[in-house]
N, C-alpha and C positions, 0 to 999 in steps of 0.2 A: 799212715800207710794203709792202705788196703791191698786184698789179693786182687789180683787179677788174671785174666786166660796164661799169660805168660811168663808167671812171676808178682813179686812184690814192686807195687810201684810207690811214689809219692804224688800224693793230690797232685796237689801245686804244680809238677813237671807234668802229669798224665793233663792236665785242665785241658777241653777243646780236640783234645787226639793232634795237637800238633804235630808229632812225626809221624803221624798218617796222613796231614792233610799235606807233609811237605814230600812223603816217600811213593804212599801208597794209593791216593785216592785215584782214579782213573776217569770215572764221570760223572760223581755230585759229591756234594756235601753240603748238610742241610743242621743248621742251628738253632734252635731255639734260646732264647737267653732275654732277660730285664734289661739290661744295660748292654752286655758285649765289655765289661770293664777290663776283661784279658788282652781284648786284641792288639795291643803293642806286643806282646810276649806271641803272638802267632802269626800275623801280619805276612813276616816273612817267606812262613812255612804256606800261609794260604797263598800269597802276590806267587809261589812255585807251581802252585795247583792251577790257580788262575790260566799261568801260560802253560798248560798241561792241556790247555781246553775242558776243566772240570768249572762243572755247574757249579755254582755259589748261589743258597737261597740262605735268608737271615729274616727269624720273625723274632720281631722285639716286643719290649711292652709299654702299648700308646704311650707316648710320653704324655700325657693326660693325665695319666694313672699315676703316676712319678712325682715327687717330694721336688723341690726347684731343684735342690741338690742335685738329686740322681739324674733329672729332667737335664741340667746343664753337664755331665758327665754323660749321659748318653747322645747329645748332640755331639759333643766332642769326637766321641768314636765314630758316631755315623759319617763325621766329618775324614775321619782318618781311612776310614774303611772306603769312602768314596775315593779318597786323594791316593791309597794305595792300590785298589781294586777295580776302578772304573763302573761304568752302568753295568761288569759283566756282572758285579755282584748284586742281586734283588734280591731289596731290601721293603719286608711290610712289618705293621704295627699289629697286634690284639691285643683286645681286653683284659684277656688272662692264658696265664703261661703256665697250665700244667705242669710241664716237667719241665729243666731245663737240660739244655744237654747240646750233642752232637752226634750226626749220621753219616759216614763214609761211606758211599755206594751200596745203599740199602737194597738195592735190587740184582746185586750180585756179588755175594761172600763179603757183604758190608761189617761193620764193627758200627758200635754207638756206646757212647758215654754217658751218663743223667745221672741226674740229680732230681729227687721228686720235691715239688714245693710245698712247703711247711713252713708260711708267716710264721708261725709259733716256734720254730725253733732256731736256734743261731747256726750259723753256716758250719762252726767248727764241728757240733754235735751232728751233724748229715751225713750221708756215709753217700757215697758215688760208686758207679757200677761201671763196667766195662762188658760188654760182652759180644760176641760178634757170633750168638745164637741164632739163625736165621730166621727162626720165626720171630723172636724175639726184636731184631732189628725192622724189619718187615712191621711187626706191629706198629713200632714206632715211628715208621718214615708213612704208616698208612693214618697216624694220630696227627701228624707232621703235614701232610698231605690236604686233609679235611679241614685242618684250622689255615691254613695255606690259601685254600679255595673260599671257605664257610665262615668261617671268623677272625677274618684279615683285612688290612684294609692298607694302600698307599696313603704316603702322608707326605706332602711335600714341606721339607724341612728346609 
């Protein structure tokens, strides 16, 4: 459990801001993530957003970069994510993925959730943030933003 703006949440339920992407998001939402290995458990909540006319951008990490393992488990999703989402959702690759996380309408009283990346440590020991501090989201969709343009790249899968 961690605190969060509204209360005590659990990881697990808060992962991705699903009941923002399904209640609250209005005109983006923007992910960074290695795999995307949640998206069966938000699918839903995004395919709501989707027809909401809410942006969907998704940077993942080259699958280059990636073990076959992970490489064959993020195909997978890219797969599901196409089959539930269509072209509205764009989808690029980088190198490296700072943080990972999510941004709900960073550019108007948005929220974002991360997780900072540390190889070195095991996911349980991470602690994940919520916060919908406006600079603080702002920063993050403007980090979001420059790896988007500057260190991203289409990959046809």
């Amino acid at each position: 459990f961690f605190k969060a703006e509204d209360g005590i949440r659990d990881v697990e339920r808060s992962r991705g801001l699903g009941d923002v992407y399904k209640r609250q998001a209005k005109k983006e939402i923007l992910i960074l993530s290695k795999a995307m290995e949640y998206f069966p458990e938000i699918s839903e909540n995004l395919k709501q957003a989707k027809n909401r006319n809410v942006a969907i951008r998704i940077i993942l990490m080259s699958p280059e970069l990636l073990k076959r393992g992970e490489r064959s488990k993020q195909s997978k999703i890219i797969d599901a994510i196409k089959t539930a989402l269509g072209e509205e959702a764009m989808i690029r690759f980088s190198d490296e993925i700072p943080i990972r996380g999510s941004l709900v309408d960073p550019q108007n009283e948005g929220q974002a959730i991360f997780l900072v990346e540390d190889p070195g440590v095991p996911f349980f020991l991470r602690e994940a943030a919520i916060t919908s501090h406006p600079s603080v989201v702002k920063g993050l969709a403007l980090m979001f933003n420059l790896i988007w343009k500057y260190h991203s790249k289409e990959i046809k899968i």
